[in-house]
C-alpha positions, 0 to 999 in steps of 0.5 A: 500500500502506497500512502504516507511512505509514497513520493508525493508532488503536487503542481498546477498544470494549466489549472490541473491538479496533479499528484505524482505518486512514486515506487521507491522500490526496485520491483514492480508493484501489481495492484497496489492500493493507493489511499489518499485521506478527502483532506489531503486531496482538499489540499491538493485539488481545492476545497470538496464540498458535501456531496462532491468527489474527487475524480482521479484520471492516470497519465493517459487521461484515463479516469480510475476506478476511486473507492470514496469510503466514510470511515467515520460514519458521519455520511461523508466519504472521508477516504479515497481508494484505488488500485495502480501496478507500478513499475520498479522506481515508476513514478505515475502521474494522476490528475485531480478535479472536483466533480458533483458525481464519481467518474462513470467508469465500468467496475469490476468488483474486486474485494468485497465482505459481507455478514448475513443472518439467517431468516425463518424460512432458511435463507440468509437475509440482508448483508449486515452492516453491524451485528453482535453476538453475545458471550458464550455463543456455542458453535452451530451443531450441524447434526441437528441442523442444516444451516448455521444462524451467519452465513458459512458461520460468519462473517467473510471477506474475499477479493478476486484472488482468495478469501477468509471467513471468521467464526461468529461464536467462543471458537473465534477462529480464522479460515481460508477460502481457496478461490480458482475465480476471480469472481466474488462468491461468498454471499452464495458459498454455504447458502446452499446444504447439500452444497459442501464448501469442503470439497473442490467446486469450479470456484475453489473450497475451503482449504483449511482444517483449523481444529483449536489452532489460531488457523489463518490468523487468529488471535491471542495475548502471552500474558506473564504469569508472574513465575518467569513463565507466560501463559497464551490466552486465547481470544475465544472462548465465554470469557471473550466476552461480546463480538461486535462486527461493523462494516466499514467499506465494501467494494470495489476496491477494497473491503473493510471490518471492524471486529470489537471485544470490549469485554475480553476476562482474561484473568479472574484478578485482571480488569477486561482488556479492550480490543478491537481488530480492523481487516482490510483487503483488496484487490489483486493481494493473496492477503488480508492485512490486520491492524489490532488495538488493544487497551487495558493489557497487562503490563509485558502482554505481547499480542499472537498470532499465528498458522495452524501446524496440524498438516504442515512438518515444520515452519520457516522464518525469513528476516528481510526488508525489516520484515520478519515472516514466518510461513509452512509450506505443505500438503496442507489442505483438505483437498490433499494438496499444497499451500502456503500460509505466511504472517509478515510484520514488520520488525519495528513491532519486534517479532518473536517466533515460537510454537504453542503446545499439541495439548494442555493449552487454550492454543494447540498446533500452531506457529505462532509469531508475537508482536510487542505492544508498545507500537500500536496498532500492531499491524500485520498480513496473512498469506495463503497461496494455494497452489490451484490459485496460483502457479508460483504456490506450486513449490516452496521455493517459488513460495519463498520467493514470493514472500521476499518480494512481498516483504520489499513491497510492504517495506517500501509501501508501509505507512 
């Protein structure tokens, strides 16, 4: 993502409005996601009034498909969001000009989240722009019914190259949405009973067997316990407390979800710690990026997260770019094929890699990576690369090799 790390000029060319945004880096940037905030554009193009828009053309002259999005919710957009493919050292031009309405360009949606209540009638209503659930929602028991009360068990987020899903209730966990389609196929996926998610379809599978690992990402806090040992609280569980989901942007280029615990009992002697998950994704990415805010931690907490271990032999670290990654690669899937699965963040948050223990723990069978909470939001990105997504998932190598081209690109475009 380019925004604050970008080079940024500003010039008047004729009465129009210019931005030169540049990739620093010596790669090439596909689909990077470029985020200007209505005050900065209002401080490059003039004033924007209640209603208007900025509109974006490329050097070409050719107007961008912009994504306005009101973070705030005040009815306002207060964000503008679109999609570039840099070339390495590029430095690409965008003309600027206020406009009563946004340019009338044909988008192809290519991020997109959605949460979806079942109705009497078993069908799933209205996407939900917020929801909760109460502590100690139980996991749905499909031997006693078809269909869960939240679409695929909660909420989902996808973009045109893979997807993860959320479950709603004290499990709390992360999984994968393998995609084979560069549609968007999660408000139909596990509508349908007979249908089974779990096996290949000519749009992908859910890949991922998560047991009680923290799967794609999940979350957790190392707690110090007071006798030079720490202990791994699990965000799950009836001591969670509440979940409330917010929906924040949709498409089309990027997708973004709020997931609040304001009520997390993490001990019986400690106040409830407050936290509050932010997920974005966006187009053309095999990831979605996590920016966590915690409050009222115990003093040392780190915040985890992780993979699940439970068909992968070993994990791997890499260190570059100022970028710490830990990924497996593996016969990991429950379609019996591979995929890898990675965590980037970056060193400034000061990463610790471990494992949590195959028993006798709130997590069980994960890689786990830890991040001080010093710097916050801790900020970090999920990975999954299947290998019938994509050609360079077809070998650890290849896999590797992406992952240290992707930690350039994070280092390059972080704000």
């Amino acid at each position: 993502m380019l925004t604050a790390a970008c080079g940024l000029i500003s010039c008047n060319n004729g009465g129009k409005q210019e931005l030169s945004v540049t990739n620093n880096a010596d790669i090439s940037r596909p689909d990077d996601l470029i985020v200007f905030s209505r005050q900065a554009l209002e401080d490059k193009a003039g004033s924007v009034a209640p209603g208007q828009y900025v509109q974006v053309k490329n050097g070409k002259g050719e107007p961008v498909v912009v994504q306005y999005d009101d973070r705030d919710g005040d009815g306002e957009w207060d964000e503008a969001a679109w999609l570039y493919s840099f070339e390495p050292k590029e430095a690409a031009a965008f003309s600027l000009e206020i406009s009563d309405a946004p340019a009338t360009v044909k988008a192809v949606v290519r991020a997109h989240a959605r949460h979806m209540r079942k109705t009497q009638d078993n069908t799933f209503g209205p996407d939900l722009r917020i929801d909760s659930v109460p502590p100690g929602l139980a996991p749905t028991d499909f031997t006693k019914v078809a269909l869960p009360p939240f679409l695929t068990e909660g909420p989902s987020w996808e973009n045109d190259k893979v997807g993860f899903r959320l479950y709603f209730d004290v499990r709390n966990g992360k999984d994968i949405w393998g995609k084979t389609t560069t549609a968007m196929v999660l408000d139909e996926v596990g509508a349908d009973s007979s249908a089974n998610y779990h096996q290949l379809a000519d749009w992908g599978m859910d890949v991922l067997k998560v047991g009680k690992s923290l799967g794609a990402g999940a979350l957790a806090l190392q707690v110090p316990a007071g006798d030079g040992k720490d202990t791994l609280v699990r965000l799950g569980g009836i001591n969670m407390g509440r979940i409330i989901y917010e929906k924040i942007a949709d498409g089309p280029v990027r997708a973004i979800i709020r997931l609040h615990y304001p009520e997390w009992k993490i001990a019986e002697n400690l106040a409830p710690v407050s936290l509050t998950e932010e997920i974005s994704i966006w187009g053309g990415q095999y990831f979605y990026e996590s920016k966590v805010t915690v409050k009222q931690a115990p003093e040392g907490a780190r915040l985890v997260t992780g993979i699940v271990n439970l068909h992968s032999q070993s994990s791997q670290v890499i260190d570059t770019a100022g970028c710490t990654i830990l990924y497996t690669y593996d016969v990991q899937t429950e379609n019996k094929d591979n995929m890898g699965m990675a965590v980037l963040m970056s060193n400034r948050q000061e990463p610790q890699t471990g494992a949590a223990p195959n028993s006798n723990s709130d997590v069980l069978q994960t890689y786990t990576i830890s991040a001080s909470l010093k710097q916050q939001p801790v900020v970090f990105r999920f990975y999954a690369g299947w290998e019938k997504s994509d050609s360079r998932f077809a070998s650890a190598a290849s896999f590797s090799s992406f992952l240290k081209e992707a930690a350039l690109q994070y280092s390059f475009g972080a704000e």
